[in-house]
C-alpha positions as CSV (number, residue, x, y, z in Angstrom):
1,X,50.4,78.1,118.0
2,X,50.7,81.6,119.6
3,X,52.4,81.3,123.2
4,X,51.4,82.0,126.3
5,X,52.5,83.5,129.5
6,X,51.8,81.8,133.5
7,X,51.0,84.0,136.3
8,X,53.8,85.9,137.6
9,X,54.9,84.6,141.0
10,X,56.0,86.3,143.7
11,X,58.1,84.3,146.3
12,X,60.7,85.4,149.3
13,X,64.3,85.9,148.3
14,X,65.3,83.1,149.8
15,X,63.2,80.8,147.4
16,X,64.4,83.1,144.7
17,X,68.5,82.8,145.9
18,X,67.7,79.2,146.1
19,X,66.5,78.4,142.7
20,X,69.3,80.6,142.0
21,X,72.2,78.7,143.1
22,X,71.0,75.7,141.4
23,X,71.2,77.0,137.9
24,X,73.2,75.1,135.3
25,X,75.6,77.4,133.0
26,X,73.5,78.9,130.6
27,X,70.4,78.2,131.8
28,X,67.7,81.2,132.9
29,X,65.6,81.1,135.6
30,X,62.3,81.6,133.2
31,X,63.8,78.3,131.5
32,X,64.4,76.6,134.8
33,X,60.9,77.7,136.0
34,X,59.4,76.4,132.6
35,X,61.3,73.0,133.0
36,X,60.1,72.3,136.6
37,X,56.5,73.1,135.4
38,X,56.5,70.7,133.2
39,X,57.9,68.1,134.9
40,X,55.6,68.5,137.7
41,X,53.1,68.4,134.9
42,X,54.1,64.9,133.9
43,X,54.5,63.4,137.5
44,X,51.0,64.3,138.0
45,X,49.8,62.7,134.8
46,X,52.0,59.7,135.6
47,X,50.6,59.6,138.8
48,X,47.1,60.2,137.9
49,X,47.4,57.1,136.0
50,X,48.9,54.9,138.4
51,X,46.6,55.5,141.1
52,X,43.4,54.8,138.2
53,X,45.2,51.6,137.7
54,X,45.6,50.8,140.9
55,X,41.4,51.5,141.2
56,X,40.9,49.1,138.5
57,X,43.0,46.5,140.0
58,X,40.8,47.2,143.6
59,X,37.8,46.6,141.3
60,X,38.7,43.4,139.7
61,X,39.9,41.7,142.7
62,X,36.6,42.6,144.5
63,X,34.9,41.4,141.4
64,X,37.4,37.7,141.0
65,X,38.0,37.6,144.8
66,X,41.6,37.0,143.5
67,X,44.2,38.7,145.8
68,X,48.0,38.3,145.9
69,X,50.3,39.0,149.2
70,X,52.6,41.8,149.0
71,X,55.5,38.6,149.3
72,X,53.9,37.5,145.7
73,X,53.5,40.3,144.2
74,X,57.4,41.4,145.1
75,X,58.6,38.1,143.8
76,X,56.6,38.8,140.2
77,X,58.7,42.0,140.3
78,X,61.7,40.4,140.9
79,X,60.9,38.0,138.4
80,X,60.8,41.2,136.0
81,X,64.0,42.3,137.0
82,X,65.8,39.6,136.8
83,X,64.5,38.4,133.2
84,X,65.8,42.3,132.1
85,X,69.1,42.5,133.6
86,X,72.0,42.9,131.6
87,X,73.3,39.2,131.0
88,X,70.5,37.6,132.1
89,X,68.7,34.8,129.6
């Protein structure tokens, strides 16, 4: 697949000194630009999705009239971690 360019970006220097500073040895700022685009790509996605399933879950307690308290729905979670920490049975 042929590559692409984004948009140039214009920003103050003190974004630019910023983003700067925080470079790891090695690293450009095209790459570090390129890296925080796509993350922000996938937090979106991830987000996306979490909200649509939080929609659905809206929906079918509407629909089932079932609802859990925020104290029950922590405890399920707890539940979770517990069964998946390290030593746990």
């Amino acid at each position: 697949m042929k590559s692409a360019t984004l948009p140039p970006l214009r920003v103050t220097p003190d974004l630019r000194a910023a983003a700067e500073s925080v470079l790891e040895d090695g690293e450009s700022l095209s790459s570090f630009v390129e890296t925080s685009v796509r993350k922000q790509i996938e937090f979106r996605r991830v987000q996306k999705e979490f909200i649509a399933r939080g929609l659905a879950s809206r929906e079918e307690a509407k629909r089932t009239g079932v609802y859990f308290t925020a104290e029950q729905s922590l405890a399920r979670l707890d539940a979770i971690l517990q069964k998946h920490k390290p030593g746990s049975v």
